[in-house]
C-alpha positions as a printed NumPy array, in Angstrom:
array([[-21.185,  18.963,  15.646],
       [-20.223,  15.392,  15.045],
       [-16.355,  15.724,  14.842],
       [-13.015,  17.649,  14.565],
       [-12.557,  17.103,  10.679],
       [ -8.753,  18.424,   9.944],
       [ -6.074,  20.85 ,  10.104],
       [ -5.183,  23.377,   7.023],
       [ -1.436,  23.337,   6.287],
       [  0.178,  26.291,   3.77 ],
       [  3.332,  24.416,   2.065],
       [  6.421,  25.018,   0.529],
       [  7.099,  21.667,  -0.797],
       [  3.572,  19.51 ,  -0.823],
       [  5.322,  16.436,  -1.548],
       [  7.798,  16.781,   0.849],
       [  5.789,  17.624,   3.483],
       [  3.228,  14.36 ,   2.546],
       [  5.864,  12.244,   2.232],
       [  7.455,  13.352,   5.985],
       [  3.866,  12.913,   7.546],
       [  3.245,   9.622,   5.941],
       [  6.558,   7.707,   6.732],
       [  6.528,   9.217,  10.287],
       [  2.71 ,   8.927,  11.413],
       [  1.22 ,   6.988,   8.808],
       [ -0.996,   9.388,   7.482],
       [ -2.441,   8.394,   3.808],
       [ -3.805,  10.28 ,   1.243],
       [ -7.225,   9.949,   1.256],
       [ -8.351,  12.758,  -0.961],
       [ -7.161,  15.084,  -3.948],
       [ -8.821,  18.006,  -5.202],
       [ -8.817,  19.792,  -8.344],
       [ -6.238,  16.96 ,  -9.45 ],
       [ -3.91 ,  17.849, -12.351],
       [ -4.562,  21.523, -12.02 ],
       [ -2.426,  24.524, -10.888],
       [ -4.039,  24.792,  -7.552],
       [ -4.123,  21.067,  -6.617],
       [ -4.369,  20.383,  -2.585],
       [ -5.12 ,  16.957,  -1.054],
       [ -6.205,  15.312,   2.588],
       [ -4.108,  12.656,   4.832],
       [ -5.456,  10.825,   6.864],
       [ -4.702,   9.075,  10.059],
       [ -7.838,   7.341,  11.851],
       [-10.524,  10.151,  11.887],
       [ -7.692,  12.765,  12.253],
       [ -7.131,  14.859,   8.534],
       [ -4.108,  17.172,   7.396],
       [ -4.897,  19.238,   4.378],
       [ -1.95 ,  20.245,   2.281],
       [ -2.096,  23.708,   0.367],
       [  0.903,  24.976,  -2.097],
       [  2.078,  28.146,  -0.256],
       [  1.889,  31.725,  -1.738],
       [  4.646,  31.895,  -4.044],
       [  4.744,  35.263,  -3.799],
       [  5.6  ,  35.24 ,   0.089],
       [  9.322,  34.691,   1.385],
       [ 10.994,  31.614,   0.964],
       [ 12.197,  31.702,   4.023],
       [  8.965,  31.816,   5.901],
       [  8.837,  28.753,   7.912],
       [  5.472,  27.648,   9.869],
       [  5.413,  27.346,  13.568],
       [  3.684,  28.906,  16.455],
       [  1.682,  32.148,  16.506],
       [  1.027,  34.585,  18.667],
       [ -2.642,  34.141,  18.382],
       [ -3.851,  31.006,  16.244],
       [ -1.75 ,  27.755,  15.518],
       [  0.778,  26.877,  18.485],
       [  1.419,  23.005,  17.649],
       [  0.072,  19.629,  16.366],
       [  0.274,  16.535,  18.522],
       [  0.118,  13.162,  18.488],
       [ -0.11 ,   9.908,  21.031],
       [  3.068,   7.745,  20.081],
       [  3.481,   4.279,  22.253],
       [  6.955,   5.004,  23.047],
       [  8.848,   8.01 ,  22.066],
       [ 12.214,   6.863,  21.998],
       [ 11.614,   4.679,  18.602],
       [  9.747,   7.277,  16.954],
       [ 12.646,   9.963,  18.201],
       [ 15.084,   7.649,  16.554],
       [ 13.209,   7.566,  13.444],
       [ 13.293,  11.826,  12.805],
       [ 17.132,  11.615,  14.052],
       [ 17.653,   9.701,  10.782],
       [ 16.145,  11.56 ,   8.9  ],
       [ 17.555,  14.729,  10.24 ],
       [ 15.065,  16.466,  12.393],
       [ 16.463,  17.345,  15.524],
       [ 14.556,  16.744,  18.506],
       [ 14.128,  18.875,  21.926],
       [ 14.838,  16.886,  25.231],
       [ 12.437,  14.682,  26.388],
       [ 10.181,  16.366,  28.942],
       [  9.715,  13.971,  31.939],
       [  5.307,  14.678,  33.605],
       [  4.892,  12.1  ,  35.783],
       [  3.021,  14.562,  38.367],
       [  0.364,  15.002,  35.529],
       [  0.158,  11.172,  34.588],
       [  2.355,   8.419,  35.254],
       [  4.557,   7.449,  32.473],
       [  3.336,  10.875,  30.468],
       [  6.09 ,  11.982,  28.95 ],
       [  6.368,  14.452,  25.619],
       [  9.05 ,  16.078,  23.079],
       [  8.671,  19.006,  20.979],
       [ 10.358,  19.142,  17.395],
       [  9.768,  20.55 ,  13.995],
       [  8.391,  19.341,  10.804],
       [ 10.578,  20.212,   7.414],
       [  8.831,  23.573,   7.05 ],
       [  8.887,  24.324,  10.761],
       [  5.614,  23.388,  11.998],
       [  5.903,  22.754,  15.504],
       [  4.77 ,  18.984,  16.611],
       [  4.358,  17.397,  19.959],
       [  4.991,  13.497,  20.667],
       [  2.91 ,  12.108,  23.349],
       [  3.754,   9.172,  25.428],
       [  1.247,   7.848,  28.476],
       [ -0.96 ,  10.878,  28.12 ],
       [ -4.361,  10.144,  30.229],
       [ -7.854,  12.427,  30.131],
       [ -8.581,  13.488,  33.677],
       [-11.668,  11.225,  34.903]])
């Protein structure tokens, strides 16, 4: 294997939920498929990491909400330089944030929050995070 290609997301609200990833991480679109069509679903792209954006069942509830499974997805993460701008940035738009969790034992300066996107995928912001050597 080369690479980790992307991640698979079921959506309510496909623009919604491109539009949150791309103003907060700077993901782009890089691909659609079947364009135009009922069952239209597209990539983002940030560096050589890919979401990939599906329109939900609308025959499940509408007030099914992603997060963490018992077995399968628990959380997407992602290396921020400082959390406290990026924090700032979700307040304003609404999207509450956990407290920041303080890991200096693992790596100095490592330091993470939890939160949720708008359909209640659970994300992880990563400040000072180190591999082991």
């Amino acid at each position: 294997m080369n690479a980790f290609n992307h991640i698979a997301l079921n959506c309510r609200d496909q623009a919604a939920q491109e539009a949150f990833y791309t103003k907060h991480f700077g993901f782009k679109r890089s691909r659609t498929f079947h364009k135009g069509e009922p069952g239209e679903f597209f990539m983002l792209k940030l560096g050589s990491m890919r979401l990939e954006l599906f329109k939900g069942d609308p025959d499940k509830s509408v007030d099914a909400k992603g997060g963490e499974q018992h077995v399968g997805f628990k959380h997407l993460a992602f290396d921020v330089p400082k959390l406290e701008p990026v924090i700032a940035a979700l307040k304003a738009d609404g999207i509450e944030c956990d407290p920041v969790i303080e890991l200096p034992k693992l790596a100095p300066g490592f330091r993470i929050v939890f939160f949720r996107d708008p359909e209640g995928h659970i994300l992880e912001l990563m400040e000072g995070y180190i591999d082991e050597e």
